[in-house]
C-alpha positions in Angstrom: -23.6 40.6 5.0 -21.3 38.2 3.3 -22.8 36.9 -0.1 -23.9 33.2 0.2 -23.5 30.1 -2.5 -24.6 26.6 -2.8 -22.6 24.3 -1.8 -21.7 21.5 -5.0 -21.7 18.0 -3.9 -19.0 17.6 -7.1 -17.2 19.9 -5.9 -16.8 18.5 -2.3 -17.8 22.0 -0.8 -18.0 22.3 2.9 -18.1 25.9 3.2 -16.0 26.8 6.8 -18.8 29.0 9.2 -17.8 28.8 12.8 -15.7 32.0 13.6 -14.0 31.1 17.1 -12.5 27.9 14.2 -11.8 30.1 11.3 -10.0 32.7 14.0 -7.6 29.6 15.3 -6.6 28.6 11.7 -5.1 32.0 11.2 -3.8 32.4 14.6 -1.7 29.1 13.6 -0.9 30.2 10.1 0.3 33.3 11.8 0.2 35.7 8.3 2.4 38.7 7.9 2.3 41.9 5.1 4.4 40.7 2.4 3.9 37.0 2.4 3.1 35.2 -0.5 0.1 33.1 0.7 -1.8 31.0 -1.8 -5.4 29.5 -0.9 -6.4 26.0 -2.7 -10.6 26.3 -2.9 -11.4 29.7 -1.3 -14.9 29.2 -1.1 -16.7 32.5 0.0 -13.4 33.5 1.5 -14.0 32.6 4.7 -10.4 32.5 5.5 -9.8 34.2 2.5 -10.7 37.3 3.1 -9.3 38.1 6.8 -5.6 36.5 5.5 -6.3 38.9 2.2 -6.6 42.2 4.8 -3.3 40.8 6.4 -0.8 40.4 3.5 -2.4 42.5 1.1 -2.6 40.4 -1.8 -3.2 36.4 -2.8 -3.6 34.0 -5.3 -6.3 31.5 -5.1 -7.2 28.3 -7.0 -10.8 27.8 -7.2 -12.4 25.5 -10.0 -16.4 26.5 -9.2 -16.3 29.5 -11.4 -19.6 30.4 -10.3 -18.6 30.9 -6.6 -15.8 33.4 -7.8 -17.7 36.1 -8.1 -19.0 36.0 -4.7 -16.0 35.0 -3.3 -14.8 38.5 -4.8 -17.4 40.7 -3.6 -16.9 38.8 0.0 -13.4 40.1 -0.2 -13.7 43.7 -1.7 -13.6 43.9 -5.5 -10.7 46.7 -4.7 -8.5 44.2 -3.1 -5.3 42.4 -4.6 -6.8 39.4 -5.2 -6.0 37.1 -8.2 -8.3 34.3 -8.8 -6.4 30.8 -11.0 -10.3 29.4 -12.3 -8.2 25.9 -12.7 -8.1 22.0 -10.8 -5.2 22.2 -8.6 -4.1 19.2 -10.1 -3.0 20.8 -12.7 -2.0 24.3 -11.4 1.5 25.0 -12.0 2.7 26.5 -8.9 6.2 27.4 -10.7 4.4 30.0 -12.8 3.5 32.4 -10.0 7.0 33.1 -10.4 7.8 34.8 -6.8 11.2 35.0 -5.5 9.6 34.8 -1.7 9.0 31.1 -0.6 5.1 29.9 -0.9 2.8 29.4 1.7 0.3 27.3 0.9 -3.5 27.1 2.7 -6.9 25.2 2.0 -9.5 23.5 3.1 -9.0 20.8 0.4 -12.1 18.1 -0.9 -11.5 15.2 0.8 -12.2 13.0 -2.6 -8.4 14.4 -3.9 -6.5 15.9 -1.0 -3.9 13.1 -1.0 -3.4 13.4 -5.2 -3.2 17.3 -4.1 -0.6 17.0 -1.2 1.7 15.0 -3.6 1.3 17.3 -6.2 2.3 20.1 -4.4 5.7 17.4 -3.5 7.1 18.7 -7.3 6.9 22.3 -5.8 8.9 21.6 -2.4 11.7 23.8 -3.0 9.2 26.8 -3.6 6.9 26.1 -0.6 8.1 27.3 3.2 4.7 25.6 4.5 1.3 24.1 4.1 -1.5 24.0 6.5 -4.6 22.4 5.1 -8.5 21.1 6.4 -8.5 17.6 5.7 -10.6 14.3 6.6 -9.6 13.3 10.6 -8.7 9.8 9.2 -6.1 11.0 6.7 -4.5 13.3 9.0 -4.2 10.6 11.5 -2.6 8.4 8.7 0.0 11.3 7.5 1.2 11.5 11.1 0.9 7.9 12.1 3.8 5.8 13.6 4.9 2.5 13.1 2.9 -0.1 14.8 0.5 1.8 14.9 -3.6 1.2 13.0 -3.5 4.2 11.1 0.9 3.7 9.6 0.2 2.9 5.9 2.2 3.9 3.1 0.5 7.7 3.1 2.7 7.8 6.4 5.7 6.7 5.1 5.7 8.7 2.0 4.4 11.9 3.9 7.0 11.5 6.4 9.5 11.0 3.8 8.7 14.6 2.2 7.0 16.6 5.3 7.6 17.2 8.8 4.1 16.7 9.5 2.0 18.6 12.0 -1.9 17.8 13.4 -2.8 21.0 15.0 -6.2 20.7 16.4 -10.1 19.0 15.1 -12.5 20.8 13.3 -16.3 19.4 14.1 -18.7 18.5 11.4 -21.0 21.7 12.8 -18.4 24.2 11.5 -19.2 24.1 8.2 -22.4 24.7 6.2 -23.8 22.1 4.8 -22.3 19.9 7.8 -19.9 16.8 6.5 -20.4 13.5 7.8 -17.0 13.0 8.7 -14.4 15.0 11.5 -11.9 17.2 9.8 -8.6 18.2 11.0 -6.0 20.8 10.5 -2.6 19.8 9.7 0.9 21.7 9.0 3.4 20.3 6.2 6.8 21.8 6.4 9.2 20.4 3.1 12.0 18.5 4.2 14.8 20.9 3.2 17.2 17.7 3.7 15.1 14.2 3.2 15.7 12.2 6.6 16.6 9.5 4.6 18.6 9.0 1.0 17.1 7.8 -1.7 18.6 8.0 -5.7 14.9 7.4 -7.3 11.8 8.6 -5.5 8.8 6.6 -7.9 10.8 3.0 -7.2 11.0 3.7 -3.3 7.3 4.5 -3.7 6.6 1.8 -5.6 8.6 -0.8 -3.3 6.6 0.8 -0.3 3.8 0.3 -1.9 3.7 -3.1 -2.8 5.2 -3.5 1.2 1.4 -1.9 2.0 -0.4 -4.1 -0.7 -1.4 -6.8 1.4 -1.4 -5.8 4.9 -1.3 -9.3 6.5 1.1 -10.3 4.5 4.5 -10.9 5.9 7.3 -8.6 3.8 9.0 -12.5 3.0 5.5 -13.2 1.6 4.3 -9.7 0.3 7.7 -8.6 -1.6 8.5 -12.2 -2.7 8.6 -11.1 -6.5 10.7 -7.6 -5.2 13.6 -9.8 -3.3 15.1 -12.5 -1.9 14.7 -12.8 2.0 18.7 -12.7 2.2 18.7 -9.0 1.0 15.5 -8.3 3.7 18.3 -9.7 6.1 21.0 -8.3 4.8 18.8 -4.7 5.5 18.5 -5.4 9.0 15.1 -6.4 8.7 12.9 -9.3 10.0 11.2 -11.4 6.7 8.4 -11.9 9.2 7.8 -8.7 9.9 5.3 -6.2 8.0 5.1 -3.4 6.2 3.1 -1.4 8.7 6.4 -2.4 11.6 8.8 -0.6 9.7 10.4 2.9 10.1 10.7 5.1 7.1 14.7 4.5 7.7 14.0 0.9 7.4 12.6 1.0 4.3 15.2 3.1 3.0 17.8 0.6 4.2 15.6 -2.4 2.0 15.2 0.3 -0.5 19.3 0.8 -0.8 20.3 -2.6 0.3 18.0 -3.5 -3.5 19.7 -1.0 -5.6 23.1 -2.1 -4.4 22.4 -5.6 -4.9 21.5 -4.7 -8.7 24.9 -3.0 -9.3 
């Protein structure tokens, strides 16, 4: 019988329980012997420990040092696995030091999963994948197009670094306690060639960004102290359109069209 723990509100623990779900989140991260699989906020092991049988060893992040020890005996104290007692936020994924591409797994809090995901951006040319539990909402919003409610500057920056990937829902009754929201499983594949060209990543983010700030804004109205509306023009872009109409190649294009015009 697997060893139990109590779930930590500050933690944002939603311990996964429902084993037909748990069986179709491996089946679609499809582990092999060898891999280098890492788990962000194992929990009791839940996935843990069947993906642990599979490859034969892991490395997990978990921050509750109190669940580690169950999480341990859960998986077989004789098994290869090593435990990083540290906030993903400030995990160094470099430092694992593997020659063999990452794959990366979790069923993330939903308080920090977006500061996560782009933390795990400085990484992308160590990581093959990513599949991760997150809120419905902000899996709707990674893989949103434009036009559409849920586009927002999550989707354009996402899209920018991730081919992204909703797989299937995950009900609030498949986890002990039960959240309050719908979860979802997603898949994030590094661009190895960005779709679109961009010389500095933090001022594109910041431009779309400030594009978001004001939804109802037009982009003449919104980006008034960013440009002129003769360079939106000159971008092939409408100044009475908004942020949420444009493609990330649009954005791009304004993004490019404003460094040229500062050279």
């Amino acid at each position: 019988m697997a060893i139990q723990h109590k779930a930590r509100k500050r933690f944002g623990q939603n311990f996964l329980s429902d084993p037909g779900i748990i069986q179709r989140i491996i089946q679609s991260i499809n582990p092999r012997p060898g891999e280098r699989i890492i788990e962000i906020g194992p929990g009791l092991g839940a996935l843990t420990c069947p993906i642990l049988d599979t490859v034969g060893e892991m490395d997990v992040i978990e921050l509750d040092r109190d669940i580690i020890p169950k999480l341990q005996l859960n998986c077989g104290l004789d098994k290869a696995l090593r435990v990083h007692n540290v906030d993903v936020l400030k995990f160094d994924f470099a430092k694992l030091s593997y020659t063999e591409p990452l794959r990366i797994i979790g069923n993330l809090p939903y308080n920090i999963s977006t500061p996560i995901i782009f933390h795990l951006v400085e990484y992308s040319p160590l990581i093959q994948d990513m599949f991760f539990m997150l809120q419905k909402e902000v899996v709707e919003r990674l893989a949103a197009a434009p036009d559409t409610s849920n586009y927002s500057r999550l989707s354009v920056m996402a899209q920018y670094h991730f081919n992204v990937t909703p797989l299937f829902l995950v009900p609030p009754e498949s986890f002990q306690p039960m959240p309050k929201v719908d979860s979802a499983i997603v898949r994030l594949v590094p661009h190895q060639q960005k779709p679109v060209q961009i010389n500095d990543e933090k001022a594109f983010a910041k431009l779309v960004s400030q594009a978001f700030s004001q939804r109802r804004k037009t982009l003449r109205n919104v980006l008034k102290d960013t440009c002129s509306v003769q360079q939106i023009e000159a971008a092939e872009i409408d100044p009475g359109s908004r942020a949420q109409s444009l493609s990330l190649q649009q954005f791009a294009r304004l993004y490019n069209e404003l460094t040229q015009s500062e050279t």
